[in-house]
Every structure is written in structure tokens, then in C-alpha cells.
VEXVO-665750 format. One record per atom (N, C-alpha, C): residue in three letters; z, y, x. Coordinates in steps of 0.02 Angstrom, whole numbers, plus 50000, padded with zeros to 5 digits. Layout:
N
ALAZYX;...
This chain:
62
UNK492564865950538;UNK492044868150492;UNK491804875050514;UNK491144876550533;UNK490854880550549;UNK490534885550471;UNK490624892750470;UNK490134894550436;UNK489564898250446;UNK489064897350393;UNK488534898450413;UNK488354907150426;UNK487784908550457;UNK488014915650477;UNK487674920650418;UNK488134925650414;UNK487784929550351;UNK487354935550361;UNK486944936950315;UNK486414941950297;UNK486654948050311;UNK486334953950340;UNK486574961350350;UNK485984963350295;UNK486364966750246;UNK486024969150183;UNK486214976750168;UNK486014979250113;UNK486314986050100;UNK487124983850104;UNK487284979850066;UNK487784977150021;UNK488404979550099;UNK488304980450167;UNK488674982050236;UNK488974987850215;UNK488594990250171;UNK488844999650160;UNK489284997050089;UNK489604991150057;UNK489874994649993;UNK490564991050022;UNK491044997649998;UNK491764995150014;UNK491984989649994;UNK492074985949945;UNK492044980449907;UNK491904972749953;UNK491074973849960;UNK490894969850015;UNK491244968150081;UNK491604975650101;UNK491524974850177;UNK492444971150167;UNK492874975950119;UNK493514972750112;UNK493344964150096;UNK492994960550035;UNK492844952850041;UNK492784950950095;UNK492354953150136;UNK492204951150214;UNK492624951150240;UNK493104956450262;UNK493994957050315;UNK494164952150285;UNK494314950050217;UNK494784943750200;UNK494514938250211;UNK493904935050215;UNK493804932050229;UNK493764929250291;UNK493504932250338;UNK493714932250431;UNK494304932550439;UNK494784934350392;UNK495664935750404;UNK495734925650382;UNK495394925950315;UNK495674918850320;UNK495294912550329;UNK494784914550356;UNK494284907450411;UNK494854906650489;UNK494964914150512;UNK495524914250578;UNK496084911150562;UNK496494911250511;UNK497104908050495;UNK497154902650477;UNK496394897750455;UNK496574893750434;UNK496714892350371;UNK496394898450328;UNK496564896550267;UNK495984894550221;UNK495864890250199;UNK495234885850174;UNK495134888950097;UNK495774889150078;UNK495814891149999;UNK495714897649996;UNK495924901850029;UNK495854907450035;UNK495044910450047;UNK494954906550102;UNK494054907250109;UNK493644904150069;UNK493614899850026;UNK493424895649978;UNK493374902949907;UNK494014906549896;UNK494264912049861;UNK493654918349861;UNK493664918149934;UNK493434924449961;UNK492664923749955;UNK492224919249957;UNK491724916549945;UNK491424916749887;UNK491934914049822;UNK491504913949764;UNK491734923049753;UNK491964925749782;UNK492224933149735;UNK491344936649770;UNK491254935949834;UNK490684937649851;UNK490194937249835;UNK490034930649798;UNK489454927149760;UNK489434929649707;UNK489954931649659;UNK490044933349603;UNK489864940749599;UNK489844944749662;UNK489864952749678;UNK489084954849659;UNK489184961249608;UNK488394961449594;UNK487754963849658;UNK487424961749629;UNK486774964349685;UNK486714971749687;UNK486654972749748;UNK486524977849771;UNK485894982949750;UNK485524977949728;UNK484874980549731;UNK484644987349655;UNK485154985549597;UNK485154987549548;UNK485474992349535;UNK485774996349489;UNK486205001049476;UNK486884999949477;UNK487285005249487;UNK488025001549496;UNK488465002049442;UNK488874997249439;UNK489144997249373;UNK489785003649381;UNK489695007349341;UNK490225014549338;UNK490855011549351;UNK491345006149329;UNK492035002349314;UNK491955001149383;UNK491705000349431;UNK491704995849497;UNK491905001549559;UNK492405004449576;UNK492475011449619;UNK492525008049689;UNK492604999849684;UNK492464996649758;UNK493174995949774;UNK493624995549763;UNK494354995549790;UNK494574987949747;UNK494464986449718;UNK494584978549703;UNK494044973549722;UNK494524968149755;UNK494204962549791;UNK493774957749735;
């Protein structure tokens, strides 16, 4: 299973993003489906960039 290739957005600059991203390439490399399946919806779920940032969000949780 190939994935598809992703967007370079602001979203490159937020720590948050870029840690989802390491885990995810950590677990597409290993083989871990669930894990990348995991890592996927937490990304999808991650607010847009485009708006204000939510104060609670300091970027250190996945």
C-alpha cells in the first residue's frame, strides 16, 4: 500500500504537525497499519492552520 503524497502547507512550521508526521513515517516504515491508520485521523482531526490558534494547543501533544 502506497501513500498518497502530501501537501507542504504552513501547517510544516507547527510542532504538532511535524511530530504526527515522524510517527507516521516511523509507522508506514515498520509496518504498522494501525498505527498509521492512528496517525492519520489525529492529523485530519488537527485544526487548520489557517485560523487562530487555540491557546490549550502548545503543540507537544500528538
Amino acid at each position: 500500500m502506497t501513500t498518497p503524497p502530501r501537501r507542504q502547507t504552513t501547517a510544516a512550521k507547527c510542532a504538532r504537525c511535524r511530530k504526527l508526521a515522524r510517527a507516521l513515517a516511523d509507522a508506514e516504515k515498520a509496518g504498522d497499519q494501525s498505527k498509521a491508520v492512528d496517525c492519520r485521523v489525529l492529523i485530519a482531526r488537527h485544526p487548520h492552520h489557517d485560523g487562530p490558534r487555540d491557546a490549550t494547543d502548545d503543540g507537544t501533544r500528538p
